[in-house]
C-alpha positions in Angstrom: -46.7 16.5 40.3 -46.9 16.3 36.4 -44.6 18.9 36.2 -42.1 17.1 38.2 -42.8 13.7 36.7 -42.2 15.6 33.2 -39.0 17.2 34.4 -37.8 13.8 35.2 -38.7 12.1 32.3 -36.7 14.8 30.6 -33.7 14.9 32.8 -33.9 10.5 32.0 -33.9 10.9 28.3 -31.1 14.0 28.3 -29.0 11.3 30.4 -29.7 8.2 27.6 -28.5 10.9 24.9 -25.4 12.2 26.7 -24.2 8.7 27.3 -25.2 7.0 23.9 -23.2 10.2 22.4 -20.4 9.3 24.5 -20.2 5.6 24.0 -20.4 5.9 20.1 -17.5 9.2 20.3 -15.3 6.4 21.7 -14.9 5.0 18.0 -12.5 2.4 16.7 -9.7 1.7 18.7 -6.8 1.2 15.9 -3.6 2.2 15.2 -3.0 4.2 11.9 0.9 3.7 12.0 0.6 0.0 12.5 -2.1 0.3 9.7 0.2 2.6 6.9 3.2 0.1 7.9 1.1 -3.0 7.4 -0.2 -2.1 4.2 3.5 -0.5 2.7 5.1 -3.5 3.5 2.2 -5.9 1.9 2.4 -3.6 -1.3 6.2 -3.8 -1.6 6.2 -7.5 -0.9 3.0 -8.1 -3.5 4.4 -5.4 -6.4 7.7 -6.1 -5.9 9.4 -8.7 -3.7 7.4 -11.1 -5.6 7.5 -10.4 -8.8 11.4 -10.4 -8.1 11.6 -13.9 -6.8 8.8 -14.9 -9.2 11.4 -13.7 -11.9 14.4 -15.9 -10.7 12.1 -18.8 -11.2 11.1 -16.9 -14.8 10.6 -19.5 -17.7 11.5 -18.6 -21.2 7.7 -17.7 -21.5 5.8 -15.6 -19.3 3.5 -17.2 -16.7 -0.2 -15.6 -17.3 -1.8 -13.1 -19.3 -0.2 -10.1 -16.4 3.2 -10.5 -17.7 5.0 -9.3 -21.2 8.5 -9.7 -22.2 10.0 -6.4 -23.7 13.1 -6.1 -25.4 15.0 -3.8 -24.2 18.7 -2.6 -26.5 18.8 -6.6 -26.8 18.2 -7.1 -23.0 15.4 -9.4 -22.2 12.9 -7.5 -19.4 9.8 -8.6 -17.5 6.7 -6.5 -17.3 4.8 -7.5 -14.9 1.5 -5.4 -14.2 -1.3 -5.5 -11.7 -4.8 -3.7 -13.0 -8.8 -4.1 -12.1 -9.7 -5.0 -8.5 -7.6 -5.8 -5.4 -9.6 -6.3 -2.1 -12.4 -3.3 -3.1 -9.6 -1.3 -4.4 -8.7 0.1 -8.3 -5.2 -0.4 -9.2 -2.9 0.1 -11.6 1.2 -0.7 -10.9 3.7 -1.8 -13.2 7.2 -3.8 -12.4 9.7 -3.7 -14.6 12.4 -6.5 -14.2 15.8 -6.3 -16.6 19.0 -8.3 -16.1 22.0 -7.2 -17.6 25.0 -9.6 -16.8 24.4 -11.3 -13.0 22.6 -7.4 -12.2 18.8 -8.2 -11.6 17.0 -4.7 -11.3 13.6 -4.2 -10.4 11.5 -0.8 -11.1 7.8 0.0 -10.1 5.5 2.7 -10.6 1.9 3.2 -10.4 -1.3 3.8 -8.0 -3.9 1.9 -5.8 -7.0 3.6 -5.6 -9.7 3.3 -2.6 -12.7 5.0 -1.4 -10.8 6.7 1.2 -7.5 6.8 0.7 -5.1 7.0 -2.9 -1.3 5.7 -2.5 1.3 6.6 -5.4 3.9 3.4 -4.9 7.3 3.8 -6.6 10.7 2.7 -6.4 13.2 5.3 -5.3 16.4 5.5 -8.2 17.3 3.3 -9.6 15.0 0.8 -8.1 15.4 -2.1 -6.4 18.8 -3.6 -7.7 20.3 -7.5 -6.4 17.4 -6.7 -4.0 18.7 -3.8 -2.3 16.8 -0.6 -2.7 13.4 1.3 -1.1 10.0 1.1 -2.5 8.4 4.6 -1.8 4.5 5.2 -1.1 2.9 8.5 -0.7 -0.5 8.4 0.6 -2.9 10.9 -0.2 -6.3 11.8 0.8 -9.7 10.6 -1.1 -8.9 13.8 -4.1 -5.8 12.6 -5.0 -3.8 15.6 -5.0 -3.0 16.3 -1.2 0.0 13.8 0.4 -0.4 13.1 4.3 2.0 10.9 4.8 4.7 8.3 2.9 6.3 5.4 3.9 9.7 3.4 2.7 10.2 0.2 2.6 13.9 -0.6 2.3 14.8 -4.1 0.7 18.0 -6.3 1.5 19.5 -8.4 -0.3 20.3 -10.4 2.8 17.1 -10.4 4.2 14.2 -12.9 3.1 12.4 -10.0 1.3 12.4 -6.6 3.0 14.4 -4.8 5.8 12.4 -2.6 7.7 9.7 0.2 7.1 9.7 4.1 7.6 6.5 6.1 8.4 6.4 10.0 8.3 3.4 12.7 7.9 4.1 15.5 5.5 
């Protein structure tokens, strides 16, 4: 009898195990793609579709202590640049804005650091010009050196700030 009542009690506590084990497998029910998208198309409106419109409404002196005018072959440019802490996360990206004549183009480079996940952002040659162009991120894992996946985010000039995003896994 105390034999069987121990067998029980230990077919009982295998069951409780087997099904807690199941029930915290099940994990977080979220989609990556949606996630990678989201994010890409935050960073390319943050890094550059706003430091473009900011710079249509640029005064002759630059707005706070993230922006520098540079002189470029006696062409005015905007640098704008984002460093410290965003939202837990280490960055460090720099927009470039030159106009030459009514042509108003836009270049970025630099990286966004988290504990999980790095993500190189760039814009592909020669940037975003009159607002058309694709601001490139590559993701990569938590060393930095291996890409999993990249994303484009493709600016028009007739659109209210960006077209449409691509997702692939390398």
């Amino acid at each position: 009898m105390i034999g069987m009542k121990k067998n029980i009690f230990a077919l009982i506590c295998c069951i409780t195990a087997i099904s807690t084990g199941f029930i915290s497998c099940k994990g977080i029910d979220w989609d990556l793609d949606d996630s990678l998208i989201g994010m890409s198309e935050l960073w390319a409106h943050k890094y550059v579709g706003s430091v473009i419109s900011n710079y249509e409404n640029y005064q002759s002196t630059p707005s706070d202590n993230r922006e520098r005018i540079v002189t470029i072959n006696d062409t005015i440019a905007v640098e704008t640049f984002f460093t410290g802490i965003a939202q837990g996360d280490s960055l460090k990206i720099t927009t470039t804005i030159v106009k030459i004549d009514s042509t108003l183009t836009a270049t970025t480079d630099g990286y966004r650091f988290a504990n999980n996940i790095t993500a190189h952002i760039f814009t592909v040659d020669p940037g975003i010009v009159n607002r058309n162009g694709k601001v490139h991120i590559d993701f990569y894992l938590t060393d930095g050196m291996t890409p999993w996946a990249w994303t484009e985010v493709t600016f028009k000039k007739d659109q209210n700030d960006f077209e449409g995003t691509k997702l692939s896994w390398y």
